[in-house]
N, C-alpha and C positions, 0 to 999 in steps of 0.2 A: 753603521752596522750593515752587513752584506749577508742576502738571502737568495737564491737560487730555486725557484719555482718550477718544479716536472709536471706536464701536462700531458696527459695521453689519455689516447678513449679505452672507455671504457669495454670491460668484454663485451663479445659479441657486437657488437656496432663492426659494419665494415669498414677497414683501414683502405681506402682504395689507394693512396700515394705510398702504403706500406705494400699495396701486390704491386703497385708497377717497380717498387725498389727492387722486391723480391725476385722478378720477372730479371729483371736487367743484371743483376748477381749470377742469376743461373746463368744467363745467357754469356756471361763474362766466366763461366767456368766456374763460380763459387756455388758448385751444387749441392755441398752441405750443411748450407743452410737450407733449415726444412720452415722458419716462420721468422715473418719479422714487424715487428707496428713500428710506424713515426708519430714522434710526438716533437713537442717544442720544450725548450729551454727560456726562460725567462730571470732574466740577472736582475736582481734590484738592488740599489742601497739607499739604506733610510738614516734620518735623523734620530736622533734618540740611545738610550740608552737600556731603556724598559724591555728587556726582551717577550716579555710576555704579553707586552703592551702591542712591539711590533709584531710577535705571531698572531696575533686578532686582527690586526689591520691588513697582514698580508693574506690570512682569510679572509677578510672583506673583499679586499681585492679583487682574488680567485673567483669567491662568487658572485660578485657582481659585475666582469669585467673579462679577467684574465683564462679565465674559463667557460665552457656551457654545463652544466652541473647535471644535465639531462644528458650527454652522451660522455662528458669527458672525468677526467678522477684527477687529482692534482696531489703531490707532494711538495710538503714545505722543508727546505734544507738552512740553515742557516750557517754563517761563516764558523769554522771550529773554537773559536775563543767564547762561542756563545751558543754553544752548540748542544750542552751537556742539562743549560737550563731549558732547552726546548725540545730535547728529544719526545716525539711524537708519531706514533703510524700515518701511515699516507692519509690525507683527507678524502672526506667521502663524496666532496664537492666536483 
């Protein structure tokens, strides 16, 4: 089973590597971009079968680990053959 974990901060926290992106866009001419935040991607593939089993574990994960739950927000995506038992809004971790 294959899952894809989005990690970005949360509002208001400053993105400081998202103004220097934004900085070096304008400066490259792409001045209509008016906002931009970086975050990370995180590929996983688990064992199992249990998809509901694995969206707990891959919260576990996130809050103990793959995330800071004090500045950042995480989403959980999982591969589309398993996608439909796990749809979920973004985590509040």
């Amino acid at each position: 089973m294959k899952a894809c974990i989005l990690v970005r901060l949360r509002e208001g926290i400053l993105d400081v590597p998202g103004t220097s992106v934004l900085r070096s866009l304008h400066g490259l001419g792409f001045i209509e971009v008016t906002d931009l935040r970086v975050g990370k991607v995180i590929e996983v593939e688990l064992d199992g079968r249990d998809p509901i089993a694995a969206r707990r574990r891959l919260e576990e994960m996130c809050e103990r680990l793959l995330a800071n739950p004090v500045i950042e927000r995480y989403a959980i995506e999982i591969a589309p053959s398993d996608a439909a038992a796990l749809a979920r809004p973004e985590g509040t971790g």
